[in-house]
PDB file of N, CA, C, O and CB in Angstrom:
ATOM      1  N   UNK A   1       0.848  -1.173   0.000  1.00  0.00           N
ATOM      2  CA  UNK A   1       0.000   0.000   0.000  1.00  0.00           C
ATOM      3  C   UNK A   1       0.894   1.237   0.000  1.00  0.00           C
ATOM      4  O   UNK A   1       1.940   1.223   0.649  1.00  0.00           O
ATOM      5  CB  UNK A   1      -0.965  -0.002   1.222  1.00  0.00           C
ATOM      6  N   UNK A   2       0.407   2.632  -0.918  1.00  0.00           N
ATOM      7  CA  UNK A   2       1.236   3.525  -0.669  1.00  0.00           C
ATOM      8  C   UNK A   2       0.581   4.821   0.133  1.00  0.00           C
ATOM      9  O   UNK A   2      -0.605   5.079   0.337  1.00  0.00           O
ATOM     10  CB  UNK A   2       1.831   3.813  -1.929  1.00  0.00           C
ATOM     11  N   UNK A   3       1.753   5.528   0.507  1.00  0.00           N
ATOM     12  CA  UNK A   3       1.684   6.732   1.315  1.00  0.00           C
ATOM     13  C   UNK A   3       0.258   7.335   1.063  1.00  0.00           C
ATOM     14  O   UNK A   3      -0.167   7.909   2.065  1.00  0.00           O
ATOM     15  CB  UNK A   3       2.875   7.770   0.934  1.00  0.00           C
ATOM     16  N   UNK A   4      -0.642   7.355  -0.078  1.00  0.00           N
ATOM     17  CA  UNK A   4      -1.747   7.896  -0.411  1.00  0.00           C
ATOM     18  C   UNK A   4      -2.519   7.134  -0.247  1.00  0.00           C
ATOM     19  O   UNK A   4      -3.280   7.348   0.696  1.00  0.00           O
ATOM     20  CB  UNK A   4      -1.861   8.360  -1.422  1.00  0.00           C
ATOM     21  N   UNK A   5      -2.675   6.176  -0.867  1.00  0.00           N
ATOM     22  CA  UNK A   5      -3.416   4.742  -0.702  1.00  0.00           C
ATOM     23  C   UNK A   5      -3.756   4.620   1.229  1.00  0.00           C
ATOM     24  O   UNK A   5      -4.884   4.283   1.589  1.00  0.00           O
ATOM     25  CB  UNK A   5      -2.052   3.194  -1.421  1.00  0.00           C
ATOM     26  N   UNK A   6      -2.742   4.908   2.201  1.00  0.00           N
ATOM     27  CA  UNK A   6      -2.758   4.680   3.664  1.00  0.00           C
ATOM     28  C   UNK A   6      -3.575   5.849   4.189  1.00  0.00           C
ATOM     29  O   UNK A   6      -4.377   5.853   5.122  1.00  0.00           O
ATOM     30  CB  UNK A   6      -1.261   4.611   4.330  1.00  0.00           C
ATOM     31  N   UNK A   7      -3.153   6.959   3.290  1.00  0.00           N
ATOM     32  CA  UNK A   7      -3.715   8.317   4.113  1.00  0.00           C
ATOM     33  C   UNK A   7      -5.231   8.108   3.912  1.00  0.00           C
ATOM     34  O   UNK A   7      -5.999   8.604   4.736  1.00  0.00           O
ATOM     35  CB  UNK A   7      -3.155   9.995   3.421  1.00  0.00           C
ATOM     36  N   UNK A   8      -5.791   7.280   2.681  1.00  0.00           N
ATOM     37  CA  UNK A   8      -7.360   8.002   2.459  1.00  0.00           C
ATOM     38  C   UNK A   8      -7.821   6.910   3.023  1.00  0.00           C
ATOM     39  O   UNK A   8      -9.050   6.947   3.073  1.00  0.00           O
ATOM     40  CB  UNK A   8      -8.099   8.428   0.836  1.00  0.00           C
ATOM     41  N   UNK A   9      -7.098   5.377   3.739  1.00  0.00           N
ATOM     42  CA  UNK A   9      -7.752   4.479   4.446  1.00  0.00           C
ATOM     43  C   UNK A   9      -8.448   5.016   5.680  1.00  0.00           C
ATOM     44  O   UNK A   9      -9.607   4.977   6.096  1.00  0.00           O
ATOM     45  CB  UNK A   9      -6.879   3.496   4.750  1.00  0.00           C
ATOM     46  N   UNK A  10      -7.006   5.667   6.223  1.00  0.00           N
ATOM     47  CA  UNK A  10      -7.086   6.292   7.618  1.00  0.00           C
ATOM     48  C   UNK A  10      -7.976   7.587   7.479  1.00  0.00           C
ATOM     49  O   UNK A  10      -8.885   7.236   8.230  1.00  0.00           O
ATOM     50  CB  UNK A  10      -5.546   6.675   8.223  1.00  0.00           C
ATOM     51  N   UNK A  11      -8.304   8.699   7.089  1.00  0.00           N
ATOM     52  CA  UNK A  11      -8.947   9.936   6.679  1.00  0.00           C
ATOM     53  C   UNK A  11     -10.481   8.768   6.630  1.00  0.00           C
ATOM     54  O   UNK A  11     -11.333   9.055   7.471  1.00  0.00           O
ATOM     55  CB  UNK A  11      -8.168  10.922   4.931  1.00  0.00           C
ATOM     56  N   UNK A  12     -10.723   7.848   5.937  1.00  0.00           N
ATOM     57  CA  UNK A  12     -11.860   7.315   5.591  1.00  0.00           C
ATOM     58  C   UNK A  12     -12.296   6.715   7.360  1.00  0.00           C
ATOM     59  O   UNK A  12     -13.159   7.241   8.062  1.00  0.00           O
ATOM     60  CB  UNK A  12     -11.601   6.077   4.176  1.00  0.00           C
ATOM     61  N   UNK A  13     -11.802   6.030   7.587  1.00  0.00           N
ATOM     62  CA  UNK A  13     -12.203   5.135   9.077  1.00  0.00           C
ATOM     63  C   UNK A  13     -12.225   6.045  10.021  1.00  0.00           C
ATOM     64  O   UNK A  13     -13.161   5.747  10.763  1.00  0.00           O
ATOM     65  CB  UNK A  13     -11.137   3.933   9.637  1.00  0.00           C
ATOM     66  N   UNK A  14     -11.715   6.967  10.385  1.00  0.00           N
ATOM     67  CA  UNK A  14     -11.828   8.494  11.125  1.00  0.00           C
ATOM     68  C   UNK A  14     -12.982   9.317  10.909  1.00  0.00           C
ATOM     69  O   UNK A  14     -13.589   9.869  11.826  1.00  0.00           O
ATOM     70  CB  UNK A  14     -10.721   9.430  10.691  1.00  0.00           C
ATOM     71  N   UNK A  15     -13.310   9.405   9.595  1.00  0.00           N
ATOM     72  CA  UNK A  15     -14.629   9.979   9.134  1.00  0.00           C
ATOM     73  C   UNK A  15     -15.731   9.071   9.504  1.00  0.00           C
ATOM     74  O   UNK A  15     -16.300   9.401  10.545  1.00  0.00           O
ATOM     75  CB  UNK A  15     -14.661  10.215   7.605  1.00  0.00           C
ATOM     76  N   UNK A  16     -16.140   8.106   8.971  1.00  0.00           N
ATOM     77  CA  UNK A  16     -16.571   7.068   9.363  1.00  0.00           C
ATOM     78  C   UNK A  16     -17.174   6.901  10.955  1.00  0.00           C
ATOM     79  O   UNK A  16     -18.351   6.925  11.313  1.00  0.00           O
ATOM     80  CB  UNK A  16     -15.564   6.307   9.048  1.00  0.00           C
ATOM     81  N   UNK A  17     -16.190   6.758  11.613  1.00  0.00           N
ATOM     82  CA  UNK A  17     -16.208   6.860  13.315  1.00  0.00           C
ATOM     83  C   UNK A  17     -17.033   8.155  13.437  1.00  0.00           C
ATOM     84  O   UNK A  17     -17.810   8.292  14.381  1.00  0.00           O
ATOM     85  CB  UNK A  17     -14.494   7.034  14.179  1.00  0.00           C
ATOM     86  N   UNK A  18     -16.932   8.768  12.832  1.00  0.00           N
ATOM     87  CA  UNK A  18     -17.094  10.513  13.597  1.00  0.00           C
ATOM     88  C   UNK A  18     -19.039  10.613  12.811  1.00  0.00           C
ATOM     89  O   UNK A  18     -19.764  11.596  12.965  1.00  0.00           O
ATOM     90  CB  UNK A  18     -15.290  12.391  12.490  1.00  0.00           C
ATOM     91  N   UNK A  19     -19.395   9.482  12.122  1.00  0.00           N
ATOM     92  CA  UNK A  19     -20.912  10.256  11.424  1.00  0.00           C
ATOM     93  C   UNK A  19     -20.869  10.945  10.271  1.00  0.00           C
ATOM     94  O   UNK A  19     -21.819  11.606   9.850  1.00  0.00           O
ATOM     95  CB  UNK A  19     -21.556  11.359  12.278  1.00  0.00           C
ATOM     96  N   UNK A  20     -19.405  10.790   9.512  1.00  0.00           N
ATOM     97  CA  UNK A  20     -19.856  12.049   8.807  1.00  0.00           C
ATOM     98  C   UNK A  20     -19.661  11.887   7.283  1.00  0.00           C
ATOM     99  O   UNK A  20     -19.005  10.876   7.033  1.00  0.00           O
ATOM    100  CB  UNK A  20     -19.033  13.331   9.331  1.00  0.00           C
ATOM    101  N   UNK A  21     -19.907  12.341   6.574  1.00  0.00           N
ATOM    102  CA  UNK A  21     -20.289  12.189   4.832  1.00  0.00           C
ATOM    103  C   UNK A  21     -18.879  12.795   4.332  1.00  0.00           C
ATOM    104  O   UNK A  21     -18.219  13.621   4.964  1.00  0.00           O
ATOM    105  CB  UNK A  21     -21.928  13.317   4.123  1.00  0.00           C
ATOM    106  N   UNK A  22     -18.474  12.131   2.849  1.00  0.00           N
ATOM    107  CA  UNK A  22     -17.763  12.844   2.494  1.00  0.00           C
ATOM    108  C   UNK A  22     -18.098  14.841   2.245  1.00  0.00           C
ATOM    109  O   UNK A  22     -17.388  15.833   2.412  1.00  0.00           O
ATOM    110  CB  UNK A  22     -17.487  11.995   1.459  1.00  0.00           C
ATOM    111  N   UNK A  23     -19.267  14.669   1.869  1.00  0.00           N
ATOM    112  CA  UNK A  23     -19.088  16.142   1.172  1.00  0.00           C
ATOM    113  C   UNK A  23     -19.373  17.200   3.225  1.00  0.00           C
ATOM    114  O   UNK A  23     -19.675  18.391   3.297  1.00  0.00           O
ATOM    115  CB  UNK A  23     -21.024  16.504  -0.688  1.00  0.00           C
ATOM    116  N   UNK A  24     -19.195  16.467   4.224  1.00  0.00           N
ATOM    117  CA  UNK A  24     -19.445  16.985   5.007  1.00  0.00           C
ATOM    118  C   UNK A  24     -17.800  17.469   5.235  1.00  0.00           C
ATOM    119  O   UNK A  24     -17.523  18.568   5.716  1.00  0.00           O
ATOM    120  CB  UNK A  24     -20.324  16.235   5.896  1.00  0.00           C
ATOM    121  N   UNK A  25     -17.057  16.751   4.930  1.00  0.00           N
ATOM    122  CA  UNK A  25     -16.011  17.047   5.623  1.00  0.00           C
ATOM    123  C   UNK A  25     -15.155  17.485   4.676  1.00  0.00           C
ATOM    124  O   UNK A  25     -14.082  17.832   5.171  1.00  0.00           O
ATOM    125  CB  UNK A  25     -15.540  16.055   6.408  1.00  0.00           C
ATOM    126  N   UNK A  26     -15.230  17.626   3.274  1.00  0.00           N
ATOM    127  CA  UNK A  26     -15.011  18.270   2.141  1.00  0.00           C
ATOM    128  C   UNK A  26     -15.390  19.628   2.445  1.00  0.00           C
ATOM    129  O   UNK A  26     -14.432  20.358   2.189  1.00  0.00           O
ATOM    130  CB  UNK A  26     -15.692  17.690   1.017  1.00  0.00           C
ATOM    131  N   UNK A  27     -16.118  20.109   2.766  1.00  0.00           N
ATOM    132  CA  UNK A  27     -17.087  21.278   3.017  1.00  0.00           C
ATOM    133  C   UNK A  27     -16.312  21.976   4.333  1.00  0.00           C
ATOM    134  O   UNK A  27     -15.720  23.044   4.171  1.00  0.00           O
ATOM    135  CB  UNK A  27     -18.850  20.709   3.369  1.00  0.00           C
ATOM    136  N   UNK A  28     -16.346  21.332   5.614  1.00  0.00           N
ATOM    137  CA  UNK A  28     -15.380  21.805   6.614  1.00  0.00           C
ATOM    138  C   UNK A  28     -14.079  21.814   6.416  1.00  0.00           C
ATOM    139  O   UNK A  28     -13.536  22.323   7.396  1.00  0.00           O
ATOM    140  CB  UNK A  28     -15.475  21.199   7.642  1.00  0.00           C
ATOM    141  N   UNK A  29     -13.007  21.356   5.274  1.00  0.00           N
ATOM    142  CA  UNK A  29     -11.818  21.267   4.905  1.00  0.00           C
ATOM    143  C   UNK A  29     -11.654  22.849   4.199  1.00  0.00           C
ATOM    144  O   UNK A  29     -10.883  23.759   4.503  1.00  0.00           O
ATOM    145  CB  UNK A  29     -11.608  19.906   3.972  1.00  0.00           C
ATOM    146  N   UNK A  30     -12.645  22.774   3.198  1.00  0.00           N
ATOM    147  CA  UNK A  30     -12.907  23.869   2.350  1.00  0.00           C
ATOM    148  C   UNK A  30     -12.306  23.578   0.857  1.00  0.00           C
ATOM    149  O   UNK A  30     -11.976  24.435   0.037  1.00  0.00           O
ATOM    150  CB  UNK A  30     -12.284  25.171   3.015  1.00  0.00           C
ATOM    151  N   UNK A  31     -12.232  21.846   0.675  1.00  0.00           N
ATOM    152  CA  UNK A  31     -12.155  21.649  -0.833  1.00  0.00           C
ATOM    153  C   UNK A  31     -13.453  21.101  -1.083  1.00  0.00           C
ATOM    154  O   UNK A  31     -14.393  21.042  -0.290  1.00  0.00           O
ATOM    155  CB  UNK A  31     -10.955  20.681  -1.380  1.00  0.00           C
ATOM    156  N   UNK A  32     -13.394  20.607  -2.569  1.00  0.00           N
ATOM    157  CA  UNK A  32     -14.047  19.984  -3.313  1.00  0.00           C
ATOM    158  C   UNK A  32     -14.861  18.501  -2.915  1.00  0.00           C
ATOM    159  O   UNK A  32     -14.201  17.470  -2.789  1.00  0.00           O
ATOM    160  CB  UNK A  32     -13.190  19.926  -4.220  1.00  0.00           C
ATOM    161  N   UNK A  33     -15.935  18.507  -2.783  1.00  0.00           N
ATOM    162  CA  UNK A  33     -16.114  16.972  -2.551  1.00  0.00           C
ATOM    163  C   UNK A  33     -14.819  16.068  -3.605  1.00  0.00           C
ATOM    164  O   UNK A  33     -13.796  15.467  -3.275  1.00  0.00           O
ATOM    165  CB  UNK A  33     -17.982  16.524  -3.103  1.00  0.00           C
ATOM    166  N   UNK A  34     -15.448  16.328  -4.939  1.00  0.00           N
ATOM    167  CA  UNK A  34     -14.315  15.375  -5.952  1.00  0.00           C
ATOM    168  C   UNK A  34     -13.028  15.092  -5.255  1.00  0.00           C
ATOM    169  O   UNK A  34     -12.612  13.950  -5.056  1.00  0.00           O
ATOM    170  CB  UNK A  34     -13.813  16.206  -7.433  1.00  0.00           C
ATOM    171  N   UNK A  35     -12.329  16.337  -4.842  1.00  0.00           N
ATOM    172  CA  UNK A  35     -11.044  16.784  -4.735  1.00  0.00           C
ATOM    173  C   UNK A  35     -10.926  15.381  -3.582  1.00  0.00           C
ATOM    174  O   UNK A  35     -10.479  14.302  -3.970  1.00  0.00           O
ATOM    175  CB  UNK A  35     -10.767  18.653  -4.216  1.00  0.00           C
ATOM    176  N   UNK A  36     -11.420  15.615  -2.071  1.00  0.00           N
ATOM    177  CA  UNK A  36     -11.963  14.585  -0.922  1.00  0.00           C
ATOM    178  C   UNK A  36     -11.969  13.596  -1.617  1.00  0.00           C
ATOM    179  O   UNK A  36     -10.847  13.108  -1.751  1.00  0.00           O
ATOM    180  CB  UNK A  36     -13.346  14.758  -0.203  1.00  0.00           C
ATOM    181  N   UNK A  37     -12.744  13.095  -2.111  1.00  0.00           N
ATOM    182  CA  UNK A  37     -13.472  11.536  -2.659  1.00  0.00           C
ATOM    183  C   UNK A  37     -11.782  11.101  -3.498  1.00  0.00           C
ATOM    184  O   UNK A  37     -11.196  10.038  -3.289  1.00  0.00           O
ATOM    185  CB  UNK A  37     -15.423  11.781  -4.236  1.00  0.00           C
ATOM    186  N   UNK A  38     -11.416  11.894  -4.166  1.00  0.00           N
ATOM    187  CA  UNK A  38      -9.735  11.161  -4.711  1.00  0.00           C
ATOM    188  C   UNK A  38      -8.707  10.846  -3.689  1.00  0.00           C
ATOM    189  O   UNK A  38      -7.959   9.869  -3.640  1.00  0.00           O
ATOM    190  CB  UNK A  38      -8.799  12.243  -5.701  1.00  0.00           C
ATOM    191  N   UNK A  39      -8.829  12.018  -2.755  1.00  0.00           N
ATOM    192  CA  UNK A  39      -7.782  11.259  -1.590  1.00  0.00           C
ATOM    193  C   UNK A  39      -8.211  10.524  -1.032  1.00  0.00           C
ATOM    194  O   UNK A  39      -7.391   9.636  -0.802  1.00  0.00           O
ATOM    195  CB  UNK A  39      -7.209  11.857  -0.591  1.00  0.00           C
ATOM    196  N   UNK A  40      -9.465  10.283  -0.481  1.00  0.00           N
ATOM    197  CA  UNK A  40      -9.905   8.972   0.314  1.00  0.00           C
ATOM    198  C   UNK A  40      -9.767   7.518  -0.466  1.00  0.00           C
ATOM    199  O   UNK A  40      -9.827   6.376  -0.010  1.00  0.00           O
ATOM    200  CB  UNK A  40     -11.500   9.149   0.708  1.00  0.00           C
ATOM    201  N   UNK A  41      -9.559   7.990  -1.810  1.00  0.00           N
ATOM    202  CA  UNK A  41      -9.456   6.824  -2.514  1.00  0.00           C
ATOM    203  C   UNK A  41      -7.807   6.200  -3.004  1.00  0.00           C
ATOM    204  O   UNK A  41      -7.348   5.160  -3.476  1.00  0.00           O
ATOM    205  CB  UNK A  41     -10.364   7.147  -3.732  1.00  0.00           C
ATOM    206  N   UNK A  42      -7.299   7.549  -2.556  1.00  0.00           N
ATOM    207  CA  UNK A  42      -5.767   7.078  -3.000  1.00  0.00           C
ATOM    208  C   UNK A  42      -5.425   7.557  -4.116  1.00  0.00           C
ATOM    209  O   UNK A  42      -4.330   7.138  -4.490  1.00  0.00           O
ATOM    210  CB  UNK A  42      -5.511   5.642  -3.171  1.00  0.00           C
ATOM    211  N   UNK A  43      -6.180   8.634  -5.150  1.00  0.00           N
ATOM    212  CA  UNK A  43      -5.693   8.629  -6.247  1.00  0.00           C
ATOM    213  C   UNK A  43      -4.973  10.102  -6.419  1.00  0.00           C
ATOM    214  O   UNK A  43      -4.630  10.608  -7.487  1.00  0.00           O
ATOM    215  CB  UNK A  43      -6.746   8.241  -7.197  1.00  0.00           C
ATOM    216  N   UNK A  44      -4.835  10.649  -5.129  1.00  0.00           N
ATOM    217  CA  UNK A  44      -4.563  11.920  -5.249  1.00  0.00           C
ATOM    218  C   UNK A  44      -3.705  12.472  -4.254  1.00  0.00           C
ATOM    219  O   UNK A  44      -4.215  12.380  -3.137  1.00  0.00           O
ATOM    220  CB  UNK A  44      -5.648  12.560  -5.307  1.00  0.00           C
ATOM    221  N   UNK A  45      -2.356  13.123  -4.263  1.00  0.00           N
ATOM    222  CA  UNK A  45      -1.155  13.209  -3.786  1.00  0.00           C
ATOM    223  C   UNK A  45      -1.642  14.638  -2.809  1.00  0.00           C
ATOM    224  O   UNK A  45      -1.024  15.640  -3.169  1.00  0.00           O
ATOM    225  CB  UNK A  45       0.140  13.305  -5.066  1.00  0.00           C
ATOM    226  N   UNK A  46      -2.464  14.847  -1.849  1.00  0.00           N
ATOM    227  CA  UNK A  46      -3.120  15.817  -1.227  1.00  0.00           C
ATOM    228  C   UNK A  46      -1.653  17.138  -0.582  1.00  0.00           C
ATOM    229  O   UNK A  46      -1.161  16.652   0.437  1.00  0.00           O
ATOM    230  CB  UNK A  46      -4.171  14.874   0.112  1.00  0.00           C
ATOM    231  N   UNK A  47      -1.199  18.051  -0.817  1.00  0.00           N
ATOM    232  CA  UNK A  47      -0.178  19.192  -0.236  1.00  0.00           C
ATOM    233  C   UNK A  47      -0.861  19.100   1.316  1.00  0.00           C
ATOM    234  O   UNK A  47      -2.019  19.052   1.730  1.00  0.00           O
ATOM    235  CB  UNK A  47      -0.292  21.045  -1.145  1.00  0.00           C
ATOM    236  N   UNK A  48       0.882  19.103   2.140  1.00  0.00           N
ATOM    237  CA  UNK A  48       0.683  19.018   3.695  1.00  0.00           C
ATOM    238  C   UNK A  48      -0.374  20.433   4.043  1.00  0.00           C
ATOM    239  O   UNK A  48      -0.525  20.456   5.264  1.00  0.00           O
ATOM    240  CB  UNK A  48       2.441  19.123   4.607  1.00  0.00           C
ATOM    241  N   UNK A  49      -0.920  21.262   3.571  1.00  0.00           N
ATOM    242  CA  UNK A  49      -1.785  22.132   3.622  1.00  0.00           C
ATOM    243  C   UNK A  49      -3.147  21.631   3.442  1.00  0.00           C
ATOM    244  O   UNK A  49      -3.810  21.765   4.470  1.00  0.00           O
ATOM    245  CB  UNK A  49      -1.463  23.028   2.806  1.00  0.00           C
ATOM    246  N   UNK A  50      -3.742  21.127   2.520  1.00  0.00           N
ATOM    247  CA  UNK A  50      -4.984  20.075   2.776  1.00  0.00           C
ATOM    248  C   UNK A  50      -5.089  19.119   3.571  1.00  0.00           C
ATOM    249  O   UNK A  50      -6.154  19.122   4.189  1.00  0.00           O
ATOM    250  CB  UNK A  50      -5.288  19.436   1.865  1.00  0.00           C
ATOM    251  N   UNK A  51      -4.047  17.878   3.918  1.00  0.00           N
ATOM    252  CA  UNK A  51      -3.999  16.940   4.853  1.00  0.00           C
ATOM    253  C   UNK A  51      -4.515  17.974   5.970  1.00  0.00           C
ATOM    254  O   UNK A  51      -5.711  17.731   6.134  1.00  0.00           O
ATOM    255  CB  UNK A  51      -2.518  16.160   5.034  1.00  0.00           C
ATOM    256  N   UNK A  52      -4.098  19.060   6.832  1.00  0.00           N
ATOM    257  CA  UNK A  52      -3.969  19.626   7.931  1.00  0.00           C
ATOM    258  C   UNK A  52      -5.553  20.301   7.882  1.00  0.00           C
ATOM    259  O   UNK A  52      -6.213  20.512   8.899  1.00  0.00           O
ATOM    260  CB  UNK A  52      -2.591  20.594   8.008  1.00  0.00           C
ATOM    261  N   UNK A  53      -6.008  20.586   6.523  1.00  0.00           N
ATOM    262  CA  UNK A  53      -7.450  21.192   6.900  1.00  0.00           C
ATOM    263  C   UNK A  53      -8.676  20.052   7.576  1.00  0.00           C
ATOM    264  O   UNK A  53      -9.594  19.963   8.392  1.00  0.00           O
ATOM    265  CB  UNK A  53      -8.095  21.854   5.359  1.00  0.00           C
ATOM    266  N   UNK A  54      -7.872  19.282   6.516  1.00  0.00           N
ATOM    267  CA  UNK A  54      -8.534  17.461   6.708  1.00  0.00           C
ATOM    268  C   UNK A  54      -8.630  16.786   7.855  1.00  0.00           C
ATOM    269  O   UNK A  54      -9.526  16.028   8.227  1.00  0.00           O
ATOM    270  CB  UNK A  54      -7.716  16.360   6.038  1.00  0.00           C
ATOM    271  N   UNK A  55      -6.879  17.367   8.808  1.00  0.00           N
ATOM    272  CA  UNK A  55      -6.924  16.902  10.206  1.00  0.00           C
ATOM    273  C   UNK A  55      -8.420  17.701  11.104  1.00  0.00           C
ATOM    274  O   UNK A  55      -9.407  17.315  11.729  1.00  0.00           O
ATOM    275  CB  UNK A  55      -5.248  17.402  10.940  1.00  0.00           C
ATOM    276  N   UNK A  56      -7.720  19.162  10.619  1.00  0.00           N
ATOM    277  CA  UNK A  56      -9.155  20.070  11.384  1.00  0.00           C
ATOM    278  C   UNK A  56     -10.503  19.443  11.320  1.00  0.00           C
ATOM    279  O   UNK A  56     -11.170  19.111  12.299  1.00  0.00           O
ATOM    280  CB  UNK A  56      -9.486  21.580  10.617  1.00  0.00           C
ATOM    281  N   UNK A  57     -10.888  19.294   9.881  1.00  0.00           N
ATOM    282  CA  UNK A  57     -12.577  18.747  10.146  1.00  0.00           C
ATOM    283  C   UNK A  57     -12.382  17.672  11.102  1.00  0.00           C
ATOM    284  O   UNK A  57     -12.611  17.946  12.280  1.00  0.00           O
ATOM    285  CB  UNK A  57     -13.504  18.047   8.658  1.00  0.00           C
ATOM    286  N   UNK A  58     -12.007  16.524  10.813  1.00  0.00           N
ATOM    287  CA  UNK A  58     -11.807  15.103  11.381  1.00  0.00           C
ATOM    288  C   UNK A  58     -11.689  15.611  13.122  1.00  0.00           C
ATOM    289  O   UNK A  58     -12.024  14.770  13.956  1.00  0.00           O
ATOM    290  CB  UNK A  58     -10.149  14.185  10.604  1.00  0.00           C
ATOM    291  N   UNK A  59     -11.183  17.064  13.632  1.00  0.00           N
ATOM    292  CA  UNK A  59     -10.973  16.873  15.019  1.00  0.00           C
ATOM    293  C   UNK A  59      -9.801  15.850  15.284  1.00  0.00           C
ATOM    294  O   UNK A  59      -9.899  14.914  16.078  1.00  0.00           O
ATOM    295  CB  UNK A  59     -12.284  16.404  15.659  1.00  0.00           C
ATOM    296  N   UNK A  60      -8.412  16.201  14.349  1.00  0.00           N
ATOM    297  CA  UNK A  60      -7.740  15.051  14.864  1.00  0.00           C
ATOM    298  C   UNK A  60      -6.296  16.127  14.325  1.00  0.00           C
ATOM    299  O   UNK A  60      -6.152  16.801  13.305  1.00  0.00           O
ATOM    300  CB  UNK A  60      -8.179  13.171  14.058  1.00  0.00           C
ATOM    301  N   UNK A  61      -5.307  15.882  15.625  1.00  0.00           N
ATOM    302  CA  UNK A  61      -4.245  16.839  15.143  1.00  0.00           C
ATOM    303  C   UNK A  61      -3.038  16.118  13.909  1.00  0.00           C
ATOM    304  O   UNK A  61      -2.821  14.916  14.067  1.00  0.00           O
ATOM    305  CB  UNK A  61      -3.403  17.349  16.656  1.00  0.00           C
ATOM    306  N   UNK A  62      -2.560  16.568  13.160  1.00  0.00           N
ATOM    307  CA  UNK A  62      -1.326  16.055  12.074  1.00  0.00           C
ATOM    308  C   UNK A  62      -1.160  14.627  13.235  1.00  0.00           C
ATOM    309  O   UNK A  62      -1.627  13.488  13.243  1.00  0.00           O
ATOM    310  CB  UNK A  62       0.537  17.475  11.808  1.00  0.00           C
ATOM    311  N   UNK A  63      -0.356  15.309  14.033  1.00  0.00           N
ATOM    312  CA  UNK A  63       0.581  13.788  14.684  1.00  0.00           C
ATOM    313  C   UNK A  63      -0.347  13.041  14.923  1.00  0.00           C
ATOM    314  O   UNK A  63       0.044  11.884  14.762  1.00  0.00           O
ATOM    315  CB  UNK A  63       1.542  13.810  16.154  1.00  0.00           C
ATOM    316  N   UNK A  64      -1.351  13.080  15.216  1.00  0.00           N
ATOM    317  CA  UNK A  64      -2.292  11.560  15.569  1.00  0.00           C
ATOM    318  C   UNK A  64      -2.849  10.978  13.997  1.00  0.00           C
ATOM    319  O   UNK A  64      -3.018   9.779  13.779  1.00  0.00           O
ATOM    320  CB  UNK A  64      -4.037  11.987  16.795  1.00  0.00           C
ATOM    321  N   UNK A  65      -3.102  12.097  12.937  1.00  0.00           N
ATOM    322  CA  UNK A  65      -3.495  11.160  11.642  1.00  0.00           C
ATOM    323  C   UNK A  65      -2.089  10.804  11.523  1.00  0.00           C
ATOM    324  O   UNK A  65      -2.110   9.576  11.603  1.00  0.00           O
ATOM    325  CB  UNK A  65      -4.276  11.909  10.122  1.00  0.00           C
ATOM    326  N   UNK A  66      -0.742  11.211  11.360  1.00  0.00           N
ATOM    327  CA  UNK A  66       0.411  10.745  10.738  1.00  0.00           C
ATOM    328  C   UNK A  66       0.857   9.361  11.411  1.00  0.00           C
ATOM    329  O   UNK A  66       1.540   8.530  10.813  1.00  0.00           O
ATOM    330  CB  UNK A  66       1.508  11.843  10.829  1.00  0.00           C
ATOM    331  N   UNK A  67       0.449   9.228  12.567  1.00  0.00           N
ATOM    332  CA  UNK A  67       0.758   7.739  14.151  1.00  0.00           C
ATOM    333  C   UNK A  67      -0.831   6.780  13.209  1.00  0.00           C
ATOM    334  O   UNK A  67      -1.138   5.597  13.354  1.00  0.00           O
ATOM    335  CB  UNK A  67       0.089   8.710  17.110  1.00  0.00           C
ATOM    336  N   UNK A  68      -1.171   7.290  12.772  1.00  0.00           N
ATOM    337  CA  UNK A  68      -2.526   6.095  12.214  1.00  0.00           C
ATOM    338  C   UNK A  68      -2.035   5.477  11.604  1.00  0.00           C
ATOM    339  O   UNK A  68      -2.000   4.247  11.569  1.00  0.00           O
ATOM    340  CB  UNK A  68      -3.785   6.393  11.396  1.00  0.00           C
ATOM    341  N   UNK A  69      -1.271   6.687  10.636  1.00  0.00           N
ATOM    342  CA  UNK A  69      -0.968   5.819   9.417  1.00  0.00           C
ATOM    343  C   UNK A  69       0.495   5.047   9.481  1.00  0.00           C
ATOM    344  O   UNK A  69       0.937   4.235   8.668  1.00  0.00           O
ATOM    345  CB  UNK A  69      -1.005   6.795   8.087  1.00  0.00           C
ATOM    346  N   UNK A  70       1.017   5.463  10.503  1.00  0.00           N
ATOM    347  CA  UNK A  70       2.422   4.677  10.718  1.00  0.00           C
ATOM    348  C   UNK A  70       1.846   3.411  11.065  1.00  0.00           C
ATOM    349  O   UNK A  70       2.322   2.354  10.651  1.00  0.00           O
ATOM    350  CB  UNK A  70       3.532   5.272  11.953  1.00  0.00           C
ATOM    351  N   UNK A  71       0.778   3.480  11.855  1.00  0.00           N
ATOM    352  CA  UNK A  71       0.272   1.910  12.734  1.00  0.00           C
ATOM    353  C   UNK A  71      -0.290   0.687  11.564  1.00  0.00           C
ATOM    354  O   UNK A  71      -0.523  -0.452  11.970  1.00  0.00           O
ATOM    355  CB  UNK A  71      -1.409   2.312  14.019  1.00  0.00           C
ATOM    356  N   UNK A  72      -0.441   0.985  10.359  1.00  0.00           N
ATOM    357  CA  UNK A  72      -1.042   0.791   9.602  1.00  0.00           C
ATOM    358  C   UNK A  72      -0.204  -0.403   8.476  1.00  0.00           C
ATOM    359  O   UNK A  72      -0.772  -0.791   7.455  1.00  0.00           O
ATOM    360  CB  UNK A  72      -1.435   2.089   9.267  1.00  0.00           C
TER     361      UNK A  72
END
């Protein structure tokens, strides 16, 4: 699995846990649903500036999504 492929597992099961829709947390990030729906899927190389908006909606700081995906 790669670095992208891990991030939109983890971003997905976090969302998931929390109730919430993609375009919900697309919307609190302040991208694109599309834009969302490619990284959760792995097909899209997200800048440490989106990951971090991504942490914000999710309620989850960088180091705890980045320790997910190490565990992973």
């Amino acid at each position: 699995m790669n670095l992208n492929e891990n991030l939109g597992k983890v971003i997905k099961r976090i969302r998931l846990s929390k109730n919430l829709t993609q375009k919900d947390v697309a919307k609190l990030a302040g991208i694109s649903l599309k834009y969302y729906g490619a990284i959760e899927r792995g097909k899209s190389s997200p800048s440490l500036k989106v990951v971090f908006k991504i942490s914000l909606a999710l309620e989850k700081s960088l180091s705890e999504l980045f320790s997910e995906m190490k565990n992973k």
